[in-house]
C-alpha positions in Angstrom: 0.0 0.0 0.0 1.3 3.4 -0.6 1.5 6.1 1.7 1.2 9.8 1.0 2.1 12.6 3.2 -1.3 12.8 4.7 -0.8 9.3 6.0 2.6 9.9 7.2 1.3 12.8 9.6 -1.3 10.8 11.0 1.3 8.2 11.6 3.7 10.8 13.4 1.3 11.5 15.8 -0.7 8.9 16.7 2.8 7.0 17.7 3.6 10.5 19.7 0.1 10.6 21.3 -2.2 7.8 20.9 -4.8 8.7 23.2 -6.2 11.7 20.9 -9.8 11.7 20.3 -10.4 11.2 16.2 -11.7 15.3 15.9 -8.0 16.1 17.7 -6.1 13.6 15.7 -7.5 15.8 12.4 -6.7 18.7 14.0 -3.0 17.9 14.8 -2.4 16.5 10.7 -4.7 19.0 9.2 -7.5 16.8 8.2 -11.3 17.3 9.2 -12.7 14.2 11.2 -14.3 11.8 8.4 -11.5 11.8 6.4 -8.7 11.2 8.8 -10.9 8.4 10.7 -11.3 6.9 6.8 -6.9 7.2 6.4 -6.6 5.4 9.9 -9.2 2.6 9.4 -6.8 2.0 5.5 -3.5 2.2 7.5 -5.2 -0.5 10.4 -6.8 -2.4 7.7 -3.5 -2.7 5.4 -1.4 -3.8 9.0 0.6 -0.5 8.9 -0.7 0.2 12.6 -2.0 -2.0 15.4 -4.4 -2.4 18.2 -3.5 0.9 20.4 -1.6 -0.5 23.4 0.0 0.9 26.3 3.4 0.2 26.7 4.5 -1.1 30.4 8.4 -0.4 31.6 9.5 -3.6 32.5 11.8 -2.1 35.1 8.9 -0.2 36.5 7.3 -3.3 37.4 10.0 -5.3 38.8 11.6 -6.7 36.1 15.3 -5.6 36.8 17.1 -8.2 34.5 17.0 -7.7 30.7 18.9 -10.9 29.3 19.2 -10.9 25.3 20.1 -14.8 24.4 22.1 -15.7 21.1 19.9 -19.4 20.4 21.5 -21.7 17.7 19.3 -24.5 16.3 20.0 -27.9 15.8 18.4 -28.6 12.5 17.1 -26.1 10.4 14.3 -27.5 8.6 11.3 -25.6 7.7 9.0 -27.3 10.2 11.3 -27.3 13.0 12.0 -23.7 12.8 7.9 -23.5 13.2 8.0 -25.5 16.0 10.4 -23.4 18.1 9.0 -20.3 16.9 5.6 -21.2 17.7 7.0 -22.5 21.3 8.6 -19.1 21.8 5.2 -17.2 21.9 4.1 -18.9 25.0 7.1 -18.1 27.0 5.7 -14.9 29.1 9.4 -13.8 29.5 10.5 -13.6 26.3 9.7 -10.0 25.0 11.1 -10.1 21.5 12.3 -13.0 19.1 14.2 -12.0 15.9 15.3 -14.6 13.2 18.8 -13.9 12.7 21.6 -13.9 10.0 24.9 -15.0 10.5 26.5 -16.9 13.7 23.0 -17.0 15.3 19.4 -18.3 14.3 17.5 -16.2 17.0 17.8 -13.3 19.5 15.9 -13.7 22.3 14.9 -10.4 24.6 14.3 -12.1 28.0 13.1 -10.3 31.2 13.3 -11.4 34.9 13.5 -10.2 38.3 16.1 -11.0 39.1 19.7 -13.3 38.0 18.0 -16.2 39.8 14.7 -16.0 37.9 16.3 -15.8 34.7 18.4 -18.7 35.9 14.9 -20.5 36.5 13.4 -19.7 33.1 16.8 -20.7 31.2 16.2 -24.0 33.3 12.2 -24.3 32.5 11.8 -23.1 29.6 14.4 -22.0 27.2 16.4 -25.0 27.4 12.5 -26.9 26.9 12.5 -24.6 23.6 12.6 -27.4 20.8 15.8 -28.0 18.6 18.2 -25.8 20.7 21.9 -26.4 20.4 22.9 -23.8 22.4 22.1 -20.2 24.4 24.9 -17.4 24.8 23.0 -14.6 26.5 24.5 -10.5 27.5 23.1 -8.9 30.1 22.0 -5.2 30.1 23.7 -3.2 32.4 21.3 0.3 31.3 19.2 1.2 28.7 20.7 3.3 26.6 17.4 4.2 24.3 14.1 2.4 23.8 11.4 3.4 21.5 8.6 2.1 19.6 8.5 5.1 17.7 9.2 4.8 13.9 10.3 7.3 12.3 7.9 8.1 9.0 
């Protein structure tokens, strides 16, 4: 789908401020209330923006740890791939899997409370992930920058 301009200001701000009302959304891009609430239900129905969410701090909440983990696979068929990608959406603690290029198949973004939690989910359930060879994981030690903010 292609965007134009119009799109890309609506874009700007509802990542800025999601919780405007429709008539304040048109106000911010220059757009009366019909046509920008049209623009936004194209962009939600093409899969260019989401469900609105509010984004929790996992620090905020008691989740001191933030663990990324380096996973190689064992065998790298199609279906076993599946399999360990479907099994990685039911592990509450992992925040964010990427498919990977180079030494790596998977990055893992893992959350705990603290060193002996994550020791517990490597234990119960990242080592339970199917056709693992092996986990290298970094710890944080700040966050430097987080945003879900793209920038259109």
């Amino acid at each position: 789908m292609q965007i134009d301009e119009a799109d890309r200001r609506i874009l700007r701000v509802i990542q800025e401020r999601p919780g405007l009302t429709m008539r304040e959304l048109g106000d911010e891009t220059g757009l009366s209330h019909t046509p920008c609430w049209r623009r936004l239900q194209r962009l939600q129905e093409a899969g260019i923006v989401s469900e609105k969410r509010f984004i929790v701090d996992p620090e905020a909440v008691g989740f001191d740890i933030v663990a990324f983990c380096f996973v190689k696979i064992v065998e790298h068929r199609r279906e076993r791939l599946q399999e360990f990608e479907r099994a990685v959406a039911h592990v509450p603690e992992i925040l964010q899997c990427y498919s990977l290029s180079g030494d790596h198949d998977y990055l893992l973004q893992v959350v705990s409370r603290s060193v002996r939690d994550y020791e517990a989910t490597v234990k119960n359930a990242l080592t339970e992930l199917p056709n693992v060879r092996s986990i290298s994981t970094s710890f944080t030690l700040k966050r430097v920058k987080a945003t879900t903010t793209v920038p259109v």
